[in-house]
C-alpha positions as a Markdown table, in Angstrom:
| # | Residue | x | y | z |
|---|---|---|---|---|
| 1 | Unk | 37.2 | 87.9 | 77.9 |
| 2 | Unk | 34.0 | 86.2 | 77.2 |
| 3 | Unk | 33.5 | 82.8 | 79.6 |
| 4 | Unk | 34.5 | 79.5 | 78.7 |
| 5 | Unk | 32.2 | 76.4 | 79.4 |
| 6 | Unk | 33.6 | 72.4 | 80.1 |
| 7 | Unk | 32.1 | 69.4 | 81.1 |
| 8 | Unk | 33.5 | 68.0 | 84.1 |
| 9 | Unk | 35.8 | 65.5 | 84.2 |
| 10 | Unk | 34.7 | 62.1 | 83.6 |
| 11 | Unk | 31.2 | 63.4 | 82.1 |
| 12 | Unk | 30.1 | 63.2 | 78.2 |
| 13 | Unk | 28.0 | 65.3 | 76.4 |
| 14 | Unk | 26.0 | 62.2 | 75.0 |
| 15 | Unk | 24.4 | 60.6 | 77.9 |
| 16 | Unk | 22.6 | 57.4 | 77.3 |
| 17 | Unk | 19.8 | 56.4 | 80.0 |
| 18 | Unk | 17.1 | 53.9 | 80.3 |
| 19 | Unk | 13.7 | 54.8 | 80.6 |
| 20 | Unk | 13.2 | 56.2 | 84.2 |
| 21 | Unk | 16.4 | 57.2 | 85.2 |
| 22 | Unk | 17.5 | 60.4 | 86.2 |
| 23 | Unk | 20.3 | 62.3 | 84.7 |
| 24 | Unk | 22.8 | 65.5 | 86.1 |
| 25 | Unk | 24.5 | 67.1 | 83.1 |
| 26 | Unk | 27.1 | 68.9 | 84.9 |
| 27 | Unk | 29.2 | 72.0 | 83.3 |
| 28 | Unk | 32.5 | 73.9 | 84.5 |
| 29 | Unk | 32.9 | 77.5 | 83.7 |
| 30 | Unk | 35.9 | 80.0 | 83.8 |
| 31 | Unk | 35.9 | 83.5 | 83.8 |
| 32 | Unk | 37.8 | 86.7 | 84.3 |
| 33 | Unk | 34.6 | 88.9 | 83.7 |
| 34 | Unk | 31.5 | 88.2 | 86.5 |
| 35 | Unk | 28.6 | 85.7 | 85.2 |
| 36 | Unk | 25.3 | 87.7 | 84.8 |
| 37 | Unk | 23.3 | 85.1 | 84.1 |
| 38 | Unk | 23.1 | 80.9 | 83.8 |
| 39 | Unk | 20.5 | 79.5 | 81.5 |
| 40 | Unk | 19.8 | 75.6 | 80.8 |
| 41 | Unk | 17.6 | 74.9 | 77.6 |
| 42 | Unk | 16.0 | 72.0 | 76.6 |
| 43 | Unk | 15.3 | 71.1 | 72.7 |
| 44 | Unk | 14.7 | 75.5 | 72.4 |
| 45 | Unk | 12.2 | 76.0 | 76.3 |
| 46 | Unk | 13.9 | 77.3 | 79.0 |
| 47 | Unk | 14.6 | 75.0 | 81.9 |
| 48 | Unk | 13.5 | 76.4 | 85.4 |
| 49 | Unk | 13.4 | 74.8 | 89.0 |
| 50 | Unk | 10.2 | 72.6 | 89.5 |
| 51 | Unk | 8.9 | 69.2 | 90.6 |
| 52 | Unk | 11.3 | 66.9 | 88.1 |
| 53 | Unk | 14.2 | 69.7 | 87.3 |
| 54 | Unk | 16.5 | 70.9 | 89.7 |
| 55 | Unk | 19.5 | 73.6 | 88.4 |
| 56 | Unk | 21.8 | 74.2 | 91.0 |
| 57 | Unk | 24.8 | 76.8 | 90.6 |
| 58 | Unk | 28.1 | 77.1 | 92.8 |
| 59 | Unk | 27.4 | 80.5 | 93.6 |
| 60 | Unk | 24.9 | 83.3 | 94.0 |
| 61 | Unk | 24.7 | 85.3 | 90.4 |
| 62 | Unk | 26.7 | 87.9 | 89.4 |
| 63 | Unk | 28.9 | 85.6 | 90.0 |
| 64 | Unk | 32.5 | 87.5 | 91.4 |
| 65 | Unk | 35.7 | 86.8 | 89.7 |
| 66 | Unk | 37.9 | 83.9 | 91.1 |
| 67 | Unk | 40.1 | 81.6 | 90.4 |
| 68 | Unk | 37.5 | 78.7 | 91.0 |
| 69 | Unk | 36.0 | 77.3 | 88.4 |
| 70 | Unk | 31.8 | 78.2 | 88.7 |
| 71 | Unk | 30.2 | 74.9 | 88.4 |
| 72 | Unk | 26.1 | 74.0 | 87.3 |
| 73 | Unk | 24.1 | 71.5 | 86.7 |
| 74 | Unk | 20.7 | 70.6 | 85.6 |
| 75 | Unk | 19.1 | 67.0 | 87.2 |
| 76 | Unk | 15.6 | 65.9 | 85.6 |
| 77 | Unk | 14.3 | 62.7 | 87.0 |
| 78 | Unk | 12.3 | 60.1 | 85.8 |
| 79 | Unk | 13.7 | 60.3 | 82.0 |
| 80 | Unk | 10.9 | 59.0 | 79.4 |
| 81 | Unk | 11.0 | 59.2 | 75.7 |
| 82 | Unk | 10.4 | 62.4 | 75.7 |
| 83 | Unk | 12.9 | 63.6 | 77.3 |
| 84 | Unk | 15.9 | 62.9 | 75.1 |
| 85 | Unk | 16.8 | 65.7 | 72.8 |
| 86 | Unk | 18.9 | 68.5 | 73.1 |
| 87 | Unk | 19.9 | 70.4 | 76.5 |
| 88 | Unk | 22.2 | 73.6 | 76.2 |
| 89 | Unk | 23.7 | 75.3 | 78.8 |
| 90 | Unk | 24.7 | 79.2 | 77.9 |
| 91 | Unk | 26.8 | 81.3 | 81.1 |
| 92 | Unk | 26.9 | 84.5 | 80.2 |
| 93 | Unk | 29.4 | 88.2 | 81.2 |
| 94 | Unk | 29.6 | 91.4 | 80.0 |
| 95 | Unk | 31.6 | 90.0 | 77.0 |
| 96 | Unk | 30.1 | 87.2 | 75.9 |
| 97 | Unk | 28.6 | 84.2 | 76.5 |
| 98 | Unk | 30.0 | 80.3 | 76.2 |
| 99 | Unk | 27.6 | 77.5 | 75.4 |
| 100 | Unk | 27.8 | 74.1 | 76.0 |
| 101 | Unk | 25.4 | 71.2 | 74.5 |
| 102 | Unk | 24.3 | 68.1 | 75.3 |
| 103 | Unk | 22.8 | 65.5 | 73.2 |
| 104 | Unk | 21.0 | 62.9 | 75.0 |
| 105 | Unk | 19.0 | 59.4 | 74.8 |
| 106 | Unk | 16.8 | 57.5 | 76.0 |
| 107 | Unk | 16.7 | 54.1 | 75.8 |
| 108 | Unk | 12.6 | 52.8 | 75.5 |
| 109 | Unk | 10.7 | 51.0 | 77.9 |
| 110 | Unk | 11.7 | 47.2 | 78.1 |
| 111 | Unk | 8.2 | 44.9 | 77.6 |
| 112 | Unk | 8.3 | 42.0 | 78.8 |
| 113 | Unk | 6.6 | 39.0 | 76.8 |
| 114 | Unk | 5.1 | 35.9 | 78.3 |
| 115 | Unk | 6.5 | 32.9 | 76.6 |
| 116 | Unk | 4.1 | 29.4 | 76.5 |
């Protein structure tokens, strides 16, 4: 059986943040084949570990079968502009693969105007 992605509870898939703050999309996955592989994507470029993202994953990959749900999550800090868009997480097993997308904003830079 192929896995089967979910966000956590109390998360959304259409997070809303102000310019410079950081976001955790976070992402629940069962299984009853191992996980081969976990991949994060942002707007169609592969996420990977480095100074502003951090992917962390409940457990070392293939990932055995259990009865605990395998959790991830991608944090990027220090949002800008640029970084709203589309992020999608795929886990993938020997039978398929689940998929789970996020769509999110970010709110512009507030200027400040001097009044007379």
């Amino acid at each position: 059986m192929p896995p089967t992605a979910q966000l956590r509870f109390g998360d959304t898939a259409s997070p809303r943040l102000r310019f410079g703050d950081s976001i955790t999309l976070n992402v629940e996955v069962t299984y009853n084949n191992p996980i081969n592989s976990i991949t994060w994507e942002y707007n169609g470029s592969t996420v990977t570990n480095n100074e502003r993202d951090t992917i962390a994953i409940s457990t070392s990959l293939p990932a055995p079968i259990s009865n605990t749900p395998l959790s991830s999550s991608l944090q990027r800090s220090s949002v800008t502009i640029n970084d709203a868009g589309e992020y999608i997480f795929t886990a993938t097993n020997s039978i398929g693969a689940a998929r789970l997308s996020f769509n999110v904003t970010v709110l512009g830079k507030q200027v400040s105007c001097g009044g007379s």
